[in-house]
C-alpha positions as CSV (number, residue, x, y, z in Angstrom):
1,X,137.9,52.1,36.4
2,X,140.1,50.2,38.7
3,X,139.5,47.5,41.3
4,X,140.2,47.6,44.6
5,X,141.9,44.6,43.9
6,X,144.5,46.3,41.6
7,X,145.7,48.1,44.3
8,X,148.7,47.8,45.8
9,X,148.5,46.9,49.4
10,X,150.8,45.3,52.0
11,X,150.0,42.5,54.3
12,X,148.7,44.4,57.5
13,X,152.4,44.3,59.6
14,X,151.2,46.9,61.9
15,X,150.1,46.8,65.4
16,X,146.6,46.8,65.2
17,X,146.5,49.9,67.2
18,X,148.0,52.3,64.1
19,X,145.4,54.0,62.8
20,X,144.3,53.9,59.1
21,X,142.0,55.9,56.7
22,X,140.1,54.2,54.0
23,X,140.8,54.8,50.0
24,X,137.8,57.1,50.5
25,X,138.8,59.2,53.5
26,X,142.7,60.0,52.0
27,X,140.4,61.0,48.9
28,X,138.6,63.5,50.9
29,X,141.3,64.7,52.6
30,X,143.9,65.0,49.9
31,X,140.7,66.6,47.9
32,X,141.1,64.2,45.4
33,X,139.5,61.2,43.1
34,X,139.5,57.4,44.0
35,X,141.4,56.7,40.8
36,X,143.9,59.1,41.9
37,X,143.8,58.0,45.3
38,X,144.4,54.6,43.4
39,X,147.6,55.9,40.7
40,X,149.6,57.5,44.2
41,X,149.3,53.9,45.8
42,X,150.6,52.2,42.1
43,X,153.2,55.3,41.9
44,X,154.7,54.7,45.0
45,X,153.4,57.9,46.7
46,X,151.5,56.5,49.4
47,X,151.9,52.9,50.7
48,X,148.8,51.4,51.6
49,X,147.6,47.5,53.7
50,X,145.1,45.4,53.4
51,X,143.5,45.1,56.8
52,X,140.2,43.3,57.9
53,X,139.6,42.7,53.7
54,X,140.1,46.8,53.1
55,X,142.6,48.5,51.6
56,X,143.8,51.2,53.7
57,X,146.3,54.5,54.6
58,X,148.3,54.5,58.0
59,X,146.8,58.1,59.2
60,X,150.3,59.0,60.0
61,X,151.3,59.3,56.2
62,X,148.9,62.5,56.2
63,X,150.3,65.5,57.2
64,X,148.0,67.6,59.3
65,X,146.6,70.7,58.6
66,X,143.9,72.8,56.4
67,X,145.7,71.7,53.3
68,X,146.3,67.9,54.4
69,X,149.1,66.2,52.1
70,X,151.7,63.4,52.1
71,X,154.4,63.6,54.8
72,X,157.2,65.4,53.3
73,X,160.0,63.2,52.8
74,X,157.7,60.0,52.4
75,X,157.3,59.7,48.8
76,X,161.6,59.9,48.7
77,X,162.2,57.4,51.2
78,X,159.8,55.1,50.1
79,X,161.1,55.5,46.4
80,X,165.0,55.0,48.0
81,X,164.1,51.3,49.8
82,X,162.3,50.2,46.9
83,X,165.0,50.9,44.6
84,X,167.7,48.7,47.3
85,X,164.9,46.1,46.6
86,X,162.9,46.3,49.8
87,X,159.1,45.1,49.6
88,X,156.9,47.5,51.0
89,X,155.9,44.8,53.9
90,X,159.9,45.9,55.1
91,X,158.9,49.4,54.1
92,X,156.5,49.7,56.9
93,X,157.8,47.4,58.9
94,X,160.9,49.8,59.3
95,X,159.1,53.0,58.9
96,X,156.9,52.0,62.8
97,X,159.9,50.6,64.5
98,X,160.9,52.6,67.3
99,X,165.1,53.8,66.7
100,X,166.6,55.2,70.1
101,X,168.7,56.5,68.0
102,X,166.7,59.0,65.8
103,X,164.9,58.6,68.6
104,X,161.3,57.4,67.9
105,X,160.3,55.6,64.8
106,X,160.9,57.0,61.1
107,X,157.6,58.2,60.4
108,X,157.7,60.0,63.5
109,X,161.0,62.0,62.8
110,X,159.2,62.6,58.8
111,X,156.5,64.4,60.5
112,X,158.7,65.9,62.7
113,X,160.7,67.8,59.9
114,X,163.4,65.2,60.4
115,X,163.8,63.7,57.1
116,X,167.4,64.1,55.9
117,X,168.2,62.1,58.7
118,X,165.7,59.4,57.6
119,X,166.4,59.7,53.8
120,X,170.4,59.3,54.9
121,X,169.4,56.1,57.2
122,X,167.0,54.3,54.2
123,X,169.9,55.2,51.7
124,X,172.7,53.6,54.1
125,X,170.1,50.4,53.9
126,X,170.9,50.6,50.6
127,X,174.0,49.6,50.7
């Protein structure tokens, strides 16, 4: 079994206001185990931070619904940054800033069915 500790988790770079589900609550929701809760954070699926000592999900990266599930478009923009070398303190950092341009903030236009347009902006980061 795995630590909490073995987790990867960010440094909390969030407002405090996002909200955030526990290890246990994305388990419930995604109907899944802790340790596969636990292989989608070391997989790159889901990024997770470590606020007030716990290890926790920015609600935001669920989808809503009956059937909840990642964001679409998450997993392959956080999989593009990483690969340009981007830690996943950046990651997020860049995924809640507000962009007039998109306009609102990445994770906003992924839930909003907007992701090429994300996916084309994280590869252009790339370069």
């Amino acid at each position: 079994m795995w630590a909490v500790s073995d987790v990867p988790a960010a440094a909390d770079v969030l407002d405090s206001d996002v909200e955030v589900l526990t290890l246990a609550e994305v388990g419930r929701l995604l109907g899944l185990g802790p340790s596969r809760v636990h292989q989608m954070l070391r997989d790159g699926q889901l990024l997770a931070l470590r606020r007030d000592d716990e290890v926790v999900v920015p609600t935001v990266f669920l989808a809503p619904g009956e059937e909840a599930a990642v964001v679409k478009g998450l997993v392959g923009t956080v999989t593009l940054l990483r690969d340009a070398g981007y830690a996943d303190e950046e990651i997020l950092r860049w995924l809640f800033t507000e962009d007039e341009t998109l306009p609102g903030s990445p994770i906003e236009a992924l839930r909003s069915n907007r992701g090429r347009e994300v996916k084309r902006r994280a590869q252009a980061m790339g370069f």
